[in-house]
VMD Tcl script that draws the C-alpha trace (Angstrom):
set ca {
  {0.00 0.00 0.00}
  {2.97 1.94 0.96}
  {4.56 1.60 -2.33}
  {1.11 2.27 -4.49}
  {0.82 5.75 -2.23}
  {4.30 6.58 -2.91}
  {3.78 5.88 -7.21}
  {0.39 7.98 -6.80}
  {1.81 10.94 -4.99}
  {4.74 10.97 -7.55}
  {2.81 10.44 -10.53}
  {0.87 13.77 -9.23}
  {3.38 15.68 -8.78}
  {5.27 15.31 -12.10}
  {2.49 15.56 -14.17}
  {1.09 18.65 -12.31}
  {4.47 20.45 -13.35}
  {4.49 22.15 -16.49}
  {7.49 23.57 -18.06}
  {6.14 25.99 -20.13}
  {6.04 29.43 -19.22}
  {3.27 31.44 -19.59}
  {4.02 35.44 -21.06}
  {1.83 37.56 -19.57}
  {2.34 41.16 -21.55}
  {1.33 44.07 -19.28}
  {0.60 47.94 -20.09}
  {1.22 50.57 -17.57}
  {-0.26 53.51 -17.99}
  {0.49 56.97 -16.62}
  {-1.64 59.12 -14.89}
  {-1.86 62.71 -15.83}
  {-2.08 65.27 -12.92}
  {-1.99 68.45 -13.81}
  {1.10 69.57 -15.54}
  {3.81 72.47 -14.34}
  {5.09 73.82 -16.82}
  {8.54 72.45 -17.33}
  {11.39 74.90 -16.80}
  {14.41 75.49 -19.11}
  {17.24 76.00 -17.78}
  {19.27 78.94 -19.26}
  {22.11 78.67 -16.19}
  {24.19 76.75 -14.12}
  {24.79 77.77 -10.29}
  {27.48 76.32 -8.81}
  {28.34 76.65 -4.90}
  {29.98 75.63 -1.79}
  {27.86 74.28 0.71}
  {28.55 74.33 4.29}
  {26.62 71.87 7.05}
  {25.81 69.12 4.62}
  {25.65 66.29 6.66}
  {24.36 63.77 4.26}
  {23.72 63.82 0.58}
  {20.09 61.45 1.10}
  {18.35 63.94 3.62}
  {20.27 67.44 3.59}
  {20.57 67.21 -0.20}
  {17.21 66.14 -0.72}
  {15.52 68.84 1.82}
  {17.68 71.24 -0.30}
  {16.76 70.02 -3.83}
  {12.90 70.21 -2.79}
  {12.77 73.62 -1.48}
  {14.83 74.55 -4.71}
  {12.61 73.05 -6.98}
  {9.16 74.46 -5.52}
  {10.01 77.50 -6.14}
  {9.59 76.81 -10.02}
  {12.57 78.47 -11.58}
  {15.21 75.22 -10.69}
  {14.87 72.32 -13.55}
  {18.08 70.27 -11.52}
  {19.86 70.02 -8.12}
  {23.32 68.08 -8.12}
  {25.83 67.65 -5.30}
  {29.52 66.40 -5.80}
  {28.78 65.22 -1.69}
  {32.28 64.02 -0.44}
  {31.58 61.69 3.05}
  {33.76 63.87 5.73}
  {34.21 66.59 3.88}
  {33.06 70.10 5.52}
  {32.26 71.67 2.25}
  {30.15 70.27 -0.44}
  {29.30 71.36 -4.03}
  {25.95 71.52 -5.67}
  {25.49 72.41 -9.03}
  {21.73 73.63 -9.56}
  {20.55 74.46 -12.78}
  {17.78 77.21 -12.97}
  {15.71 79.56 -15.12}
  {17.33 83.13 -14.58}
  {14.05 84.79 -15.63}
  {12.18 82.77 -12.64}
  {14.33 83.03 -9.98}
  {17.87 84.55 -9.48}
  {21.36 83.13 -7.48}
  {20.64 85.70 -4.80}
  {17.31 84.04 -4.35}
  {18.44 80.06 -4.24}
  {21.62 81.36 -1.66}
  {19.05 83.06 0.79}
  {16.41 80.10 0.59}
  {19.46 77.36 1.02}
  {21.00 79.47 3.79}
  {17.45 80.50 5.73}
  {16.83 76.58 5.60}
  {16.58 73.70 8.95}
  {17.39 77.11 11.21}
  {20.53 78.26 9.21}
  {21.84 74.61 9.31}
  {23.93 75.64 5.81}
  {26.31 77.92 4.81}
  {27.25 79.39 1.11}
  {31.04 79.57 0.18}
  {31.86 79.90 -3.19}
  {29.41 80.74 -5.72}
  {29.72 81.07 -9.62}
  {26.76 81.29 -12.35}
  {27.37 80.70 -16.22}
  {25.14 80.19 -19.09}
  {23.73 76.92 -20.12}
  {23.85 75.93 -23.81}
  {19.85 75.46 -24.41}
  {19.92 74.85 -28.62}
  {19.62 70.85 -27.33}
  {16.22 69.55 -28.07}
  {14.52 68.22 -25.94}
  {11.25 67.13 -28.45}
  {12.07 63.55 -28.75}
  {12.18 62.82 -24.98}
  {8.59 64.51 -24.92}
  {7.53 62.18 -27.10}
  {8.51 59.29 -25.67}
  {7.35 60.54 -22.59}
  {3.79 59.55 -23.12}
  {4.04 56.61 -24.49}
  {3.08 53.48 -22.21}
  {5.55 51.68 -21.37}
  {5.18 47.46 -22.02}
  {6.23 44.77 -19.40}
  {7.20 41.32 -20.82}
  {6.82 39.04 -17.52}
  {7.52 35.25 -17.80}
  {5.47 33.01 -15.68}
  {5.57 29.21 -15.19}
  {2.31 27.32 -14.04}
  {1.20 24.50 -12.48}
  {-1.57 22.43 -12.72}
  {-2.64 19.80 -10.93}
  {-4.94 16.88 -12.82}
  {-8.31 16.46 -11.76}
  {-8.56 14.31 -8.86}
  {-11.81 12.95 -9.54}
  {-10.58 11.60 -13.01}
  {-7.78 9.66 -11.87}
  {-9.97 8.38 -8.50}
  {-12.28 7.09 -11.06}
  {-9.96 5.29 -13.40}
  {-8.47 3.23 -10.75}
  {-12.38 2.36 -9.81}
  {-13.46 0.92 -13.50}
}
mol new
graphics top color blue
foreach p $ca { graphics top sphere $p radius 0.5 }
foreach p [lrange $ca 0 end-1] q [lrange $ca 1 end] { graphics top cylinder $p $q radius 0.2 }
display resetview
């Protein structure tokens, strides 16, 4: 009996096992909130930053008060572990917000935690277009995800052959 229990339970198993995989394509779609308008970035700020202690939450606070004010497109640090001075490179839409602006926001921020050293502005090359990442911004993007499956036989079925 042993040995007829043992057959059946393997017999179940392997044939309950399929190899193929099934390819399940998926579409994500995004949803649209309302749009800001995207800013351009005609200059490049770069600075010394005092009181950085860590480029995940200091630089991040910093790069999100930046950017709400709607005149910086990018927030970079060159964030050296140990260092006492750090760089950020932010680049910004002169005719939405000036230097003198970002340096009084960064150093009014977490009660004066930072400190502006350094600071030099030049112009940003903007003939690059930008038209074909726009486009391919909207279009959904397509998930190929391969699945295997397994299916066991019908109980019933093989319960009944061993009966006739």
């Amino acid at each position: 009996m042993k040995t007829f229990t043992l057959f059946f339970s393997s017999f179940l198993l392997l044939s309950a096992c399929s190899s193929e995989p099934n390819v399940v394509l998926l579409r994500t779609e995004k949803k649209h909130t309302a749009v800001k308008p995207a800013v351009q970035a005609n200059r490049l700020l770069t600075l010394e930053v005092e009181g950085m202690t860590c480029e995940m939450g200091c630089g991040g606070s910093i790069r999100k008060e930046l950017k709400a004010t709607g005149g910086v497109e990018r927030v970079e640090f060159n964030f050296v572990e140990g260092e006492k001075i750090q760089t950020a490179k932010i680049s910004f839409d002169k005719d939405k917000i000036s230097a003198d602006e970002m340096v009084t926001i960064l150093t009014s921020m977490n009660d004066k935690q930072f400190k502006v050293g350094a600071i030099r502005s030049e112009a940003i090359d903007v003939s690059v277009s930008t038209e074909s990442v726009k486009a391919n911004a909207d279009a959904p993007e397509k998930i190929k995800i391969s699945t295997s499956t397994y299916t066991l036989p019908n109980l019933m079925d093989i319960l009944s052959s061993f009966v006739n």
